[in-house]
C-alpha positions as CSV (number, residue, x, y, z in Angstrom):
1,X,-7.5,12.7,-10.2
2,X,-8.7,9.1,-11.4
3,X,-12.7,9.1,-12.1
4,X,-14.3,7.2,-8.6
5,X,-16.4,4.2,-10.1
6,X,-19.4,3.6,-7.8
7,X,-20.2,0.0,-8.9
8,X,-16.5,-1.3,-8.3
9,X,-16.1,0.4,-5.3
10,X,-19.3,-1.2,-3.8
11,X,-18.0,-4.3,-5.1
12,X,-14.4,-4.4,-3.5
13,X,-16.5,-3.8,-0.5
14,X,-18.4,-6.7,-0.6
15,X,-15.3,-9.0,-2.2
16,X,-13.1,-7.6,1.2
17,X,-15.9,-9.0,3.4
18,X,-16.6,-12.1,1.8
19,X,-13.0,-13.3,1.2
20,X,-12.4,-12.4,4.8
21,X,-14.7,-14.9,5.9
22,X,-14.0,-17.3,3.3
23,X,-10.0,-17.1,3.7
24,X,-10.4,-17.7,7.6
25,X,-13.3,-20.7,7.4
26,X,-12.3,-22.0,4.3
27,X,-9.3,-22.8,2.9
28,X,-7.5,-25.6,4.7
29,X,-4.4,-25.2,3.1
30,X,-1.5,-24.8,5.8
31,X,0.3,-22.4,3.9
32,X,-2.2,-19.9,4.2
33,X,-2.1,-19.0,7.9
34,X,-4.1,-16.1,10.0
35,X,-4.2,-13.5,7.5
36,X,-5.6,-9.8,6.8
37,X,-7.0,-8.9,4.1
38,X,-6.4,-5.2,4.3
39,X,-7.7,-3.8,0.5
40,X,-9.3,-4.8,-2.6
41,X,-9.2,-2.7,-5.7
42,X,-12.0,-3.8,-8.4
43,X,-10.5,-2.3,-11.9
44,X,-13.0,0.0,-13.4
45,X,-14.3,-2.6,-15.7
46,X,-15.1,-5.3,-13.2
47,X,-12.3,-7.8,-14.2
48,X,-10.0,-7.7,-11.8
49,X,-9.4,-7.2,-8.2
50,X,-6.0,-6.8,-6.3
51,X,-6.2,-8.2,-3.0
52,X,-3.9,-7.0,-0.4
53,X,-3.5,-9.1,2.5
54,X,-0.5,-8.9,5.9
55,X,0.4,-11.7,7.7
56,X,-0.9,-11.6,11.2
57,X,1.1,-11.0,14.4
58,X,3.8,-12.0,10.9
59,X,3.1,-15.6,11.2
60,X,4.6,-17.9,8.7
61,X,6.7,-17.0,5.5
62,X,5.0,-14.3,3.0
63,X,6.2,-16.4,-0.3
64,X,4.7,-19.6,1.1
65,X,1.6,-17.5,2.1
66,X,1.4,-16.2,-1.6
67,X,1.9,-19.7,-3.0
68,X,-1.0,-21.1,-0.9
69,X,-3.3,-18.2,-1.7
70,X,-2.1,-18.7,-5.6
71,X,-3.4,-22.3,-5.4
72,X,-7.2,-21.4,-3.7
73,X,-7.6,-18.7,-6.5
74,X,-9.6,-20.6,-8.4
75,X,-11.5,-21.9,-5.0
76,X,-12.0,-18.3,-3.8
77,X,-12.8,-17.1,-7.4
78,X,-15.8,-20.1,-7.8
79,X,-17.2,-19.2,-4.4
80,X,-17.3,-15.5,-4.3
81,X,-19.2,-16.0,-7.6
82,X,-21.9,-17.8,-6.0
83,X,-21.4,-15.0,-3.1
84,X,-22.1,-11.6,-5.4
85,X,-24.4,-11.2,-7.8
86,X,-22.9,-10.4,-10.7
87,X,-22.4,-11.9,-14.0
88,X,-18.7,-12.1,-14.1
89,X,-16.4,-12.6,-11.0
90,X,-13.3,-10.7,-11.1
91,X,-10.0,-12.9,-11.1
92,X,-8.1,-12.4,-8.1
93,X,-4.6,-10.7,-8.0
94,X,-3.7,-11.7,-4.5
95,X,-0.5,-8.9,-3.2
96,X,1.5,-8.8,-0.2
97,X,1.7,-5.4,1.6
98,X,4.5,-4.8,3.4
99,X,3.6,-1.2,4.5
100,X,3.4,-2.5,8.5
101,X,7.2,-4.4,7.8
102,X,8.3,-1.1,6.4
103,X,6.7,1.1,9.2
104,X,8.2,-0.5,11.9
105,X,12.0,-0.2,10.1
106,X,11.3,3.3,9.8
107,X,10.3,3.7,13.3
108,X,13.6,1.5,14.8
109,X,15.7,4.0,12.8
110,X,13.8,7.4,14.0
111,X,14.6,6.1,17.5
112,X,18.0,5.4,16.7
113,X,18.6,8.9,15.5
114,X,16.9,10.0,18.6
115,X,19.0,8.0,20.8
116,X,22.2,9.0,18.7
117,X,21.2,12.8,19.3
118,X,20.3,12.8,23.2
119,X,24.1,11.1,23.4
């Protein structure tokens, strides 16, 4: 089992909140619809943090969503530094999750065996 790391945790807490607001009030870039952020994940030295975001209510196109959010990075990045205080802002791996797309397929094709066996 991977060691916990108190500090980053406490971190990706307070990146998820603030790039939640910053991402909905923010960024005026039309690519970047209504979207979740759903997880961060601050690497154990501080450095880096994977972002995963969903589309919501799957508004717009995932690729152009990524390409928008690729763009702010730097945006985001400058103003979560003045947000936390520490010395160095993590950069910003921004990652799609497809684990709702994915549920729902696996759901359509449970009922469909379910239907198929009651026949």
């Amino acid at each position: 089992m991977p060691r916990e790391y108190p500090r980053a945790l406490r971190l990706a807490e307070q990146i998820h909140r603030d790039l939640a607001q910053l991402v909905s009030r923010e960024i005026k870039d039309p690519r970047v619809g209504m979207i979740t952020i759903e997880e961060v994940e601050v690497s154990p030295d501080l450095s880096h943090a994977k972002v995963y975001y969903t589309l919501f209510a799957d508004q717009g196109d995932p690729l152009e969503t990524q390409a928008g959010l690729d763009r702010a990075k730097g945006f985001l990045r400058s103003r979560l530094g003045k947000a936390l205080r520490v010395r160095f802002t993590p950069e910003l791996h921004f990652i799609y999750d497809e684990t709702a797309e994915k549920a729902k397929d696996l759901e359509a094709l449970i009922a469909k065996a379910r239907a198929k066996d009651e026949h």
